[in-house]
N, C-alpha and C positions, 0 to 999 in steps of 0.2 A: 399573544401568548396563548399557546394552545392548551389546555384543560388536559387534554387527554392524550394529545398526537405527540410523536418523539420528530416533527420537523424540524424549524431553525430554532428551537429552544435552547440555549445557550447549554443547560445544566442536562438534556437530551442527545447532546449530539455522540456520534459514535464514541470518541473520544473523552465523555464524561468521566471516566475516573481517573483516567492519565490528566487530563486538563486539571480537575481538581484537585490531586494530589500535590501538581506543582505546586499550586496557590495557596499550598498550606505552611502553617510555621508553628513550632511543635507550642502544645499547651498541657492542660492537665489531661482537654479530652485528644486532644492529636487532631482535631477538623476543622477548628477555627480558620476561616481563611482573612490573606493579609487585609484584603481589601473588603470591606464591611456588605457590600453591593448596594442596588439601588435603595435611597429611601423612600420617604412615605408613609401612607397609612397604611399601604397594600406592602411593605417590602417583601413580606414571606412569601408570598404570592409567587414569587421569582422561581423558587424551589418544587422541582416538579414533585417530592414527596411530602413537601405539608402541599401540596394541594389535594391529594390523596387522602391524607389527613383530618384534612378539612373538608373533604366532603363528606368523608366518613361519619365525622363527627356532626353534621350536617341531618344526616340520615338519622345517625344515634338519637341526638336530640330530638328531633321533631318525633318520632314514634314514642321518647320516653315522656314527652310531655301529654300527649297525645293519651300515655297510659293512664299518667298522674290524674288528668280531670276525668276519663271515662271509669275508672275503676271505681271511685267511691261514689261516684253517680250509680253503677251500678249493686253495689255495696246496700245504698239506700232506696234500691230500684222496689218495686215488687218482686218482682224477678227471684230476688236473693230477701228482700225485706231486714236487711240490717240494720243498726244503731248505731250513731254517733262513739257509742262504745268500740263498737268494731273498727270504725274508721282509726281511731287511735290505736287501736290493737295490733291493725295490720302496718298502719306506720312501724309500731314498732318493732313485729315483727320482720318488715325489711331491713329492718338496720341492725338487728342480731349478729347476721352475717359478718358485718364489717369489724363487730368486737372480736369475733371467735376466727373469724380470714384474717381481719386486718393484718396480725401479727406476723403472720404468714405471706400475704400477698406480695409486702415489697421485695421480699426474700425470693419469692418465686420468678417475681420482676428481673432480679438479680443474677439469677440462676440459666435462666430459660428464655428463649428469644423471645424478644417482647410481641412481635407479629404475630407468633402462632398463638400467644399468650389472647392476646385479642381478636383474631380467629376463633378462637374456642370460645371464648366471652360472647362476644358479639352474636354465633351460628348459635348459641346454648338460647340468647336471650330471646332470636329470633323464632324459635324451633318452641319454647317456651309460649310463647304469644300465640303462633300457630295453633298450640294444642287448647290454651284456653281458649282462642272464637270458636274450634271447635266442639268446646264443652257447649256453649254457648249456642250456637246454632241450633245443634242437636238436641236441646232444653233439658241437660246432663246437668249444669251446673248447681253445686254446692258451695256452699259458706269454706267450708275447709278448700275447695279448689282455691280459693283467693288467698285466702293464705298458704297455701305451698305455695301458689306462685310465686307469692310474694318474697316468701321465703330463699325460694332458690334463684328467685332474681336478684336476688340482695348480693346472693352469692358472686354470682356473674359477675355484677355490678364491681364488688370488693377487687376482684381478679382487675380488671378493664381498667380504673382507676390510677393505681400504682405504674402500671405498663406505658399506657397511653399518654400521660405527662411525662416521665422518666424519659421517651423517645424524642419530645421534641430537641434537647438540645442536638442530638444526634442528625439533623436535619437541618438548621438554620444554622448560622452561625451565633457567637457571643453575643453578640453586638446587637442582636436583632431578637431575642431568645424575649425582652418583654413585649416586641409587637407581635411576636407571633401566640404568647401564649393570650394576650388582648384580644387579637384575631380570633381564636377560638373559646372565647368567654364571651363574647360580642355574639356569637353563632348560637350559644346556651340562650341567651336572653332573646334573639329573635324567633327564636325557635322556639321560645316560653309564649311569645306574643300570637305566633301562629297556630303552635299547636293546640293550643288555649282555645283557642277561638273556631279552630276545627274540630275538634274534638265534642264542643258543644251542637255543633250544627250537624255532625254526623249520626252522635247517640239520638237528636232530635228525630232525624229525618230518616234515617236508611237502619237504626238498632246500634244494641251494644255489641254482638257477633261480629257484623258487620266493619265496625271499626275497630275491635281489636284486632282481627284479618288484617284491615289494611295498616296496620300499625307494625305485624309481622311482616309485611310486603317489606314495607320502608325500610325498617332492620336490616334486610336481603341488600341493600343499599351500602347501609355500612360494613356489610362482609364483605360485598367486591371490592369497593376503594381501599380495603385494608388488606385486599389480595392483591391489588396492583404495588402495593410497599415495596421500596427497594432498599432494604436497612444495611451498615456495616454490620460484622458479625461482632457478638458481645464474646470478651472474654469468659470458657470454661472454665467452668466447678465441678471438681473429681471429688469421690466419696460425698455423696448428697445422701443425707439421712435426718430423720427427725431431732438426733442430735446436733446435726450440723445445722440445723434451721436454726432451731435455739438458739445457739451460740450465733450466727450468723446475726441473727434480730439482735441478739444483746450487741452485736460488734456496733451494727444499724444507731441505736439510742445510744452508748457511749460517743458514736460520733458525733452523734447531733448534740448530746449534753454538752460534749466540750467545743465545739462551736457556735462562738457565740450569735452570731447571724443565725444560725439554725433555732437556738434553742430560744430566742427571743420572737422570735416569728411565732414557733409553734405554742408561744407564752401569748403572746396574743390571742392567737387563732381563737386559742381554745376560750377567751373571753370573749371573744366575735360571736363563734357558734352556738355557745351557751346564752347568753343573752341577747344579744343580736337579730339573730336568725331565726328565734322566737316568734319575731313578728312575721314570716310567710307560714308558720305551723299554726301560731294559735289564733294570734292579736288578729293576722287580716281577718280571717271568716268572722271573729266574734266582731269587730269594726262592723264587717258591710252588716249583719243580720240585725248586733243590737244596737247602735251608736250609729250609724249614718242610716241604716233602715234603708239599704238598696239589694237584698235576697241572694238568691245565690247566682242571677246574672252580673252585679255590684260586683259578687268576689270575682268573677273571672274578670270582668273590668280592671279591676286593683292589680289583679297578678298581671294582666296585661301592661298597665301604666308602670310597676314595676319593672317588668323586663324591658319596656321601651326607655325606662332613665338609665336601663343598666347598658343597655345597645351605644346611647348617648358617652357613658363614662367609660365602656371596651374602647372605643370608637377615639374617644381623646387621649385614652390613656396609649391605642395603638400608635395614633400621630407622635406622641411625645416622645414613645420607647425611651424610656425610662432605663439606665445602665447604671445610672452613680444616683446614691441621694434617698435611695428606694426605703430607707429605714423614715426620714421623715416624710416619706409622701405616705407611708403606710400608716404613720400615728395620725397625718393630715385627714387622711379619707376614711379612718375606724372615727376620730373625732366628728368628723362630718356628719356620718352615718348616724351616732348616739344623738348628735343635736337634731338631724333631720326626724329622725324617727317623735323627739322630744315634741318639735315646732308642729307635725303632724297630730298627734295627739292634743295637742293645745286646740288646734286650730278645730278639731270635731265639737268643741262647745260651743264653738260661734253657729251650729249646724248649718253653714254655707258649704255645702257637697261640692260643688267645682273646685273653690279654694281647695280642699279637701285632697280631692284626686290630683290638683296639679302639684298639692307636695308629695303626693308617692313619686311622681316622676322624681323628683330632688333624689328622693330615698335610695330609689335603685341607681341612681346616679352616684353615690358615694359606696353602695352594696356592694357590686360589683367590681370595682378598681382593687378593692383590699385582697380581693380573691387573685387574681391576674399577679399583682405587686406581690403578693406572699408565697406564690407557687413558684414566680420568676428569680426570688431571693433563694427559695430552698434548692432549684436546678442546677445554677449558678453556683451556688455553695457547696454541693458535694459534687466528688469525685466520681465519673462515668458506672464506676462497679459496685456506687455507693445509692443512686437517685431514686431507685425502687423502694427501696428501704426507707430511706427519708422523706420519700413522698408519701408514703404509707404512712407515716406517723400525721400527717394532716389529716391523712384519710380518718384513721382512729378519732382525730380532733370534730370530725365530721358529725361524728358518731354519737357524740356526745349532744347534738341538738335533741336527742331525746329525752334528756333531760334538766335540758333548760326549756323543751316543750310542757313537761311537767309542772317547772316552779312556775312557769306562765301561768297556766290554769292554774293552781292553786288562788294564786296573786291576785290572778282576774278574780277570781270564785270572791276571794276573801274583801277588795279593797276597790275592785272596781277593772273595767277595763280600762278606760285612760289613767288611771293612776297606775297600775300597773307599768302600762307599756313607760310611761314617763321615769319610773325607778329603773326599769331593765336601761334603758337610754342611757340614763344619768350613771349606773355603772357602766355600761360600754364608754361614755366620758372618762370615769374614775379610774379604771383600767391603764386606758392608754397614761393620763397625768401622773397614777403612779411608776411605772412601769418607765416611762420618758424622763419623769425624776431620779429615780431610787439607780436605774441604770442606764448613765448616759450612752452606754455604748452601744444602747438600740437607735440611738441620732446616729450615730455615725457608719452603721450597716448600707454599703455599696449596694 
């Protein structure tokens, strides 16, 4: 199976849209073909545009990971001489964007082809990076440079989001639609474990310029596999205006309101990210600094063993590809997560640090499957002119870890850090048992 060449690849050959046409039989999207294709853990693999896709995303990741640990290292560098203050500032200010886009993004998703959509994300994010190692090098840089970056990375980011999920069903079939988005959540979390770890060794060894440069290189990466794309064309939108966006978003949320599969997922979500997801924002750094007492190599450690439980649960949840049943494996793997995060917590008063790190692997082992299962239910559930839109409203759900970053720190502040993380847990339990009681017909979401 060639990566890149149009040789004897089945979905390559001259004949690719005649061939594929036949093999289709009508659905809500028109692509679905009769026959599932090969299984596996690799099936999507088969298709020569999620491999485009997927390298894309490839690329994407590893340079934003790459961002994520060099930027507040630098943030705290001399360099800049910032404060723990600013580290939370500038979080926050990346995630601005997604409140004030979000509402707009899947709209635009909807509107507008999604390729050029992520073309323009992708070439902005990269052209971005570019100009900050050149702050950098050139010993230009300012405290406000990182926050605009920040700022209008957010932006980018918002745009890329909506698009870039909304396309996969457009590319695999039904059938295949949760190992492919597995496949590409498995990519997030290796790319958490590599870039992590590059990322450290570069700021060490060759500066921060330096690797922010190569971080825009990498990006360049994700703009060409997202120019090799070969998408059907989305259905036109005549008279596009700031009124018609409106209306268009609200058309977006009354869909998903009155869908119950939609609106139960994104009732979730939003209990995931608000408590949940706490623990990679606040709970790890204050674990490794004050309670396991392993600095700030410890946290890139944690975030590592993190993303290698979550590489573990993409990776099973690909083999399973999951189609029917996805409403209880999603209460399964949000439960999991609250108890793992719970058992982790416990286990720091024993101060046996190995125990310790081998229950993060558990963690992102249960972390990551909810994310795959929840984007795979909302794809699946709306209609081709609709997935921008509805994928956006997770994005917004996203959005919201800023403020369960908040009640974190408070909590911690107030009550302790293991006590804390154990309440946030014990509601991510509370959640799903309400939610699984009060309304059964989140068991029974296909």
């Amino acid at each position: 199976m060639a990566l890149f060449g149009r040789g004897n690849d089945k979905e390559d050959a001259p004949s690719e849209s005649e061939s594929a046409m036949s093999a289709l039989e009508d659905t809500e999207d028109g692509i679905s073909p009769v026959k599932p294709g090969k299984g596996g853990v690799f099936a999507s693999f088969q298709y020569r545009d999620f491999r485009y896709l997927w390298l894309g995303q490839i690329s994407q990741a590893l340079a934003l990971w790459m961002e994520q640990i060099a930027r507040p290292l630098l943030i705290l560098s001399p360099i800049i001489g910032g404060s723990a203050v600013h580290l939370g500032l500038v979080f926050a200010v990346r995630t601005v964007p997604q409140l004030g886009m979000g509402i707009f993004s899947g709209v635009i998703a909807d509107w507008y082809d999604r390729r050029t959509i992520l073309l323009v994300a992708k070439t902005g994010s990269a052209t971005l990076n570019f100009a900050l190692a050149a702050l950098v090098l050139t010993g230009q840089i300012e405290l406000w440079h990182i926050y605009a970056h920040a700022f209008t990375k957010g932006a980018f980011n918002s745009l890329d989001q909506p698009a870039r999920q909304s396309m996969i069903p457009s590319i695999v079939p039904r059938e295949q639609l949760t190992n492919a988005v597995a496949l590409n959540s498995a990519t997030m979390n290796t790319m958490r474990i590599v870039g992590a770890a590059m990322a450290g060794l570069l700021v060490k060894y060759i500066g921060f310029g330096e690797t922010f440069l190569l971080t825009a290189i990498i990006f360049t990466g994700a703009v060409f596999f997202t120019y090799k794309l070969s998408l059907p064309p989305q259905a036109k939108v005549e008279n596009k205006s700031v009124r018609k966006a409106l209306s268009s978003f609200k058309e977006g949320v009354q869909y998903g309101w009155s869908t119950p599969s939609i609106r139960w997922v994104i009732g979730l979500a939003m209990i995931y990210f608000i408590f949940g997801m706490s623990y990679m924002q606040v709970f790890a750094p204050l674990f490794a600094k004050e309670i396991l007492k392993i600095g700030e190599d410890g946290f890139g450690l944690m975030l590592s063993l993190t993303g290698f439980g979550g590489v573990i649960g993409a990776m099973t949840l690909a083999a399973l590809n999951l189609h029917r049943n996805r409403g209880l494996a999603l209460m399964f793997v949000m439960a999991g997560f609250g108890t793992m995060l719970i058992i982790f917590s416990l286990s720091t008063y024993l101060e046996v640090i190995p125990l310790s790190l081998a229950l993060i692997i558990l963690v992102g082992m249960f972390q990551t499957p909810f994310n795959t299962l929840a984007n795979s239910v909302l794809l699946s559930s709306a209609p081709a002119e609709m997935r921008g839109r509805v994928m956006a409203l997770i994005s917004l759900d996203r959005s919201v870890i800023t403020i369960g970053a908040t009640a974190a720190g408070f909590t911690a502040a107030g009550l302790g850090v293991q006590q804390a993380q154990i309440i946030f847990g014990a509601i991510v339990i509370a959640g799903v048992f309400v939610i699984a009681t009060t309304f059964p017909v989140v068991r029974r979401i296909q």
